[in-house]
C-alpha positions in Angstrom: 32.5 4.2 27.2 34.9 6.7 25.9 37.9 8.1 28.3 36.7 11.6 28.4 33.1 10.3 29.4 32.0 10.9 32.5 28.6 8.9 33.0 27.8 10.4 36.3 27.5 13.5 34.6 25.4 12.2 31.8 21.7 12.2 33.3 21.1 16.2 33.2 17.7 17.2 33.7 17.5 18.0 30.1 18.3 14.2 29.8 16.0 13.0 32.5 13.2 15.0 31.1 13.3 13.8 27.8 13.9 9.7 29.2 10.2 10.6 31.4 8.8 12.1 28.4 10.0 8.5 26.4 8.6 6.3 29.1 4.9 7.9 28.8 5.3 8.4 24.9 5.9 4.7 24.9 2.7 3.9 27.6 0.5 6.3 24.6 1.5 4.6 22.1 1.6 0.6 23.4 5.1 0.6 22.6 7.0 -2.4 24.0 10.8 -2.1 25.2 11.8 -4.2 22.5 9.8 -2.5 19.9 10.9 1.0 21.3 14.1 0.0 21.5 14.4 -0.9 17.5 13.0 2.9 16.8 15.7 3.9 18.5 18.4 1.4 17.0 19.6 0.3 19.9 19.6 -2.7 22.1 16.5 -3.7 24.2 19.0 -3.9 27.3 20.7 -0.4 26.8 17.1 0.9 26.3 15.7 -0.6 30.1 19.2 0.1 31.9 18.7 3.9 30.5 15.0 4.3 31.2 16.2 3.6 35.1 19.4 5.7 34.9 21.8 3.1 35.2 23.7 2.7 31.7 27.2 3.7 31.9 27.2 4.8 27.8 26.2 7.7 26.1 22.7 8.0 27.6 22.6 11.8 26.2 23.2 10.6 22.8 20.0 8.3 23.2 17.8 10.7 25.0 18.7 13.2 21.8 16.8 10.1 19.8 14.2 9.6 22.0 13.3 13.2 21.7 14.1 13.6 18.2 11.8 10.7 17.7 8.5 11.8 19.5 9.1 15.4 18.1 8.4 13.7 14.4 5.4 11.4 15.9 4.2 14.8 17.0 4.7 16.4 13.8 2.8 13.0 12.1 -0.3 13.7 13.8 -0.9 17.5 13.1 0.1 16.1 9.3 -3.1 16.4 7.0 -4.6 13.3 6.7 -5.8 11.4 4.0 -9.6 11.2 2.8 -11.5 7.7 4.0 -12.4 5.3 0.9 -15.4 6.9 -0.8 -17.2 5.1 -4.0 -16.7 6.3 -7.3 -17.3 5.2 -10.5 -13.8 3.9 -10.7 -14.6 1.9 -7.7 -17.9 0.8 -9.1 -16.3 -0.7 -12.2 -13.7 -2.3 -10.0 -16.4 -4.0 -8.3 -18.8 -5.0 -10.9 -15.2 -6.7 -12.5 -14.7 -8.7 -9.3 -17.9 -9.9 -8.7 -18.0 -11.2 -12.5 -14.6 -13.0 -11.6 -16.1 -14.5 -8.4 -19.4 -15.5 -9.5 -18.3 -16.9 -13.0 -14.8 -18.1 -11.7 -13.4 -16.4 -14.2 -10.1 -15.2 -15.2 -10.6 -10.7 -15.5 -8.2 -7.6 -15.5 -8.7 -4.6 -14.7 -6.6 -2.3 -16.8 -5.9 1.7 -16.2 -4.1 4.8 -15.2 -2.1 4.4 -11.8 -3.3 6.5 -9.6 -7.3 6.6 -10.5 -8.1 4.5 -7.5 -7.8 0.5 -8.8 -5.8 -0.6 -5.5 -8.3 1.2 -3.0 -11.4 -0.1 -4.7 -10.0 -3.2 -4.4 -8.9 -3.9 -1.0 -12.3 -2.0 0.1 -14.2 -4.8 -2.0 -11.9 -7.7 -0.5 -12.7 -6.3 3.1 -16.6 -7.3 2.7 -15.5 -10.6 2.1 -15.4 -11.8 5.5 -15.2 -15.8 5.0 -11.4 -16.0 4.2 -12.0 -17.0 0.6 -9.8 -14.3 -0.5 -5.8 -13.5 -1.6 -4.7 -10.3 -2.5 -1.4 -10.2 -3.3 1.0 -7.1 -4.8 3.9 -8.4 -7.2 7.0 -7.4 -6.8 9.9 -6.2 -9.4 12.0 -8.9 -10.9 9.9 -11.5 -8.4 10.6 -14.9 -9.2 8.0 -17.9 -10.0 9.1 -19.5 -7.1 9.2 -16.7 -4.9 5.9 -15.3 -5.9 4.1 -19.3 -5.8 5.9 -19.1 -1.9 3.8 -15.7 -1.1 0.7 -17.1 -2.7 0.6 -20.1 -1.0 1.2 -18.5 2.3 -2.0 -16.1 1.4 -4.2 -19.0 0.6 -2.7 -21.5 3.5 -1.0 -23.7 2.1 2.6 -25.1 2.5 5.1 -23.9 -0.1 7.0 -26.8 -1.1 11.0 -27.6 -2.6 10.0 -26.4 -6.1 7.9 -23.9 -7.4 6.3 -26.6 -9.6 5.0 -28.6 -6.5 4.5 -24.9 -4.8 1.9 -24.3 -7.9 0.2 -27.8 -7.3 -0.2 -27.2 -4.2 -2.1 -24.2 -3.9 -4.2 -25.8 -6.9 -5.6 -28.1 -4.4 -6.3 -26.1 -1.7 -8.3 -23.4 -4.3 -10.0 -26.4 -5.7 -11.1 -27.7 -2.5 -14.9 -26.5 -3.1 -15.1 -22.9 -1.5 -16.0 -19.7 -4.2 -12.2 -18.3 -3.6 -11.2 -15.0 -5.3 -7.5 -14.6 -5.9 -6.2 -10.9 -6.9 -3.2 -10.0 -8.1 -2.0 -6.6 -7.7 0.9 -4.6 -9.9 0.4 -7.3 -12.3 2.9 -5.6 -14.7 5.6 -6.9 -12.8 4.5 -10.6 -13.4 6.8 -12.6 -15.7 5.4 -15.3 -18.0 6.5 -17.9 -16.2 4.3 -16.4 -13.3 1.3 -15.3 -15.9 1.4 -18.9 -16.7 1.6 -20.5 -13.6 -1.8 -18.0 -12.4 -3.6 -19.0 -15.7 -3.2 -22.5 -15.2 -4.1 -22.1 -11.1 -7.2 -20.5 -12.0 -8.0 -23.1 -14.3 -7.6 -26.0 -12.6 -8.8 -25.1 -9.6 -11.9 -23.6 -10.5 -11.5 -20.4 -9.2 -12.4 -16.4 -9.7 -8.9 -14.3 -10.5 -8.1 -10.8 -11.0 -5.1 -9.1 -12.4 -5.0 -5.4 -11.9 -2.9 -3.9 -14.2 -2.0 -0.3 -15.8 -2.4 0.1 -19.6 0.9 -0.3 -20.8 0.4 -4.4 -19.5 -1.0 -5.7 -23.0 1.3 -3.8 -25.2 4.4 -5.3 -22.6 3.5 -8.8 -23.2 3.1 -8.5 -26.3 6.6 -7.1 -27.2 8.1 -10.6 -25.5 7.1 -12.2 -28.7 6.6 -15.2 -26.8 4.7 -18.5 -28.3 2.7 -18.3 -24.8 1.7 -14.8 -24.7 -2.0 -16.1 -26.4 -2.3 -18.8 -24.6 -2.4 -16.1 -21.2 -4.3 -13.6 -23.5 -7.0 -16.4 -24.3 -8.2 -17.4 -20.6 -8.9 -13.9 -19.9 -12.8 -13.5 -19.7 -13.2 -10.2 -19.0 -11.2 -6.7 -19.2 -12.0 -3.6 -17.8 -10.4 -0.6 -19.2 -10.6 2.7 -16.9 -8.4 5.2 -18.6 -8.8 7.7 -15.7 -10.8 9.6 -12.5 -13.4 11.7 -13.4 -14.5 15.6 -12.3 -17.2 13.7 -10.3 -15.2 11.2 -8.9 -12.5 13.8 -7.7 -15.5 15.8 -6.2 -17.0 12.8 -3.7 -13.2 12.5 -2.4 -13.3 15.5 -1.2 -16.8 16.1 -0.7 -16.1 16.2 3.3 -14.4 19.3 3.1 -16.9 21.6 1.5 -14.8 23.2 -1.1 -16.3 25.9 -3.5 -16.8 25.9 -7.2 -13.6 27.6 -7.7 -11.3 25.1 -5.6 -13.2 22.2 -7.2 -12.8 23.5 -10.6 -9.2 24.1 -10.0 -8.3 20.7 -8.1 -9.9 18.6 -10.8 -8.0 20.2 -13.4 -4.6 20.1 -11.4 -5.5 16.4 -10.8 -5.2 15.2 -14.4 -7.3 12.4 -13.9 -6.0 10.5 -10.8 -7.3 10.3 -7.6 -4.0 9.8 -6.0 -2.8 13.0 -7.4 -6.1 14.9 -5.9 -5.4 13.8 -2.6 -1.6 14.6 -2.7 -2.9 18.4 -3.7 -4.9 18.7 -1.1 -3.1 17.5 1.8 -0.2 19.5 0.2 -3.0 22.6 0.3 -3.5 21.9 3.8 0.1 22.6 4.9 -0.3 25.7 2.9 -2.8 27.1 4.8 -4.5 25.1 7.3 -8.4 23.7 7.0 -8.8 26.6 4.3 -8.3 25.0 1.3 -9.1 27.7 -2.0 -8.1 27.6 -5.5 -5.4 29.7 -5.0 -3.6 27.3 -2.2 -4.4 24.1 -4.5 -2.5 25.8 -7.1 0.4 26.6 -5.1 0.2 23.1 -4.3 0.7 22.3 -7.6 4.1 23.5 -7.9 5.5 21.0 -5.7 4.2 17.8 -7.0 6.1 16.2 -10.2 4.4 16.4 -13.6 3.2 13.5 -15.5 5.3 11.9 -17.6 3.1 11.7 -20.8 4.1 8.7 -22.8 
């Protein structure tokens, strides 16, 4: 408590108002003390000893927080929102690649763009999958074998052990243990080939179907390491599928729920430059331009404030 602070002058009813307003922010949205009290970046204890006017400190300071925080969880819901999972043909590809992977227990990439939709039709194909034979994990930048064997065998529910070695083995037995598992590997581009190594051999030996989703530049990467082992990954893969980008068509069933004329589709495909990402960025960026009425003229506006591709 600071010498010029006078706490019995601290609950205002500007303050009290906004410590109410927290207390039934936090009932709507099943917030408990502790977790309300780490949006707020303060101690659990402060947090309850200001909610029933009894802290001593700077309760101003934290009712300013309070409401500066439910002003921006207001602002989040009135936010555009973005489009459910709809099929496209990017998605169907996606699919048909997965399936072949399960089935055969085969080792298949899928290869393309970012933004065209690979990750969605993914995690919408993993969630009919309702027997826990799956893994689906993203890898990270500059991710170590070990550290990425740890995070596998967590997803697939096994123990990761002293070594990443007896980490791999591991997981080999647990994948090989008879079920039809499907392991998929996310931002494969990051994967070293220590890790590329480590999956090729996991897949093999267990038996299993595996997916690498990757973006074009993945084959032309591994082959610039010039590395004696960069066939040996190359030759266990059964199956690639190449999507170089989204579609007119495929733009129009993302946004088919919003009704949008010729004009707007004609112009938000074109703006889009083939990714699906990009569509949806323009027209939730079109809908803070001007509401529910989205026109050709709002998506282009909206196209001034998203970054250009960097062609390559």
């Amino acid at each position: 408590m600071t010498p010029d602070h006078d706490p019995t002058k601290t609950y205002t009813r500007e303050v009290k108002e906004a410590i109410t307003d927290f207390v039934a922010f936090m009932e709507e949205e099943h917030l408990s003390d502790t977790d309300a009290a780490a949006v707020l970046g303060c101690h659990t204890t402060t947090l309850q000893r200001t909610l029933r006017l009894q802290y001593r400190g700077r309760a101003d300071n934290l009712a300013a927080k309070m409401a500066a925080h439910m002003e921006v969880a207001r602002q989040r819901k009135l936010a555009p929102l973005k489009p459910p999972f709809v099929e496209t043909s990017v998605s169907e590809r996606v699919w048909e690649t997965l399936d072949v992977a399960l089935v055969e227990r085969t080792l298949a990439v899928v290869m393309g763009g970012t933004g065209i939709g690979k990750t969605e039709a993914t995690r919408a194909y993993l969630r009919q999958i309702t027997d826990g034979s799956t893994a689906y994990l993203e890898a990270l930048p500059c991710e170590s074998l070990a550290a990425f064997a740890a995070r596998l065998a967590t997803a697939v529910g096994a123990d990761a052990q002293k070594s990443a070695a007896a980490t791999v083995e591991t997981i080999v037995q647990v994948l090989g243990s008879g079920r039809d598992w499907l392991v998929v590997v996310d931002e494969g581009d990051y994967l070293d080939m220590d890790t590329l190594q480590a999956l090729r051999m996991i897949q093999e030996r267990a038996g299993i179907g595996m997916v690498w989703v990757v973006t074009g530049g993945f084959l032309e990467t591994l082959r610039k390491r010039k590395s004696s082992m960069v066939n040996q990954v190359l030759g266990r893969i059964a199956r690639i599928e190449w999507i170089d980008q989204a579609h007119a068509p495929d733009i129009e069933a993302v946004v088919a729920h919003l009704h949008l004329n010729k004009n707007a589709l004609g112009v938000l495909a074109r703006h889009s430059q083939g990714e699906i990402r990009r569509a949806i960025n323009l027209i939730r960026e079109a809908q803070r331009v001007n509401g529910e009425g989205i026109t050709g003229n709002t998506i282009q506006k909206a196209a001034r404030r998203l970054m250009a591709k960097v062609k390559g």
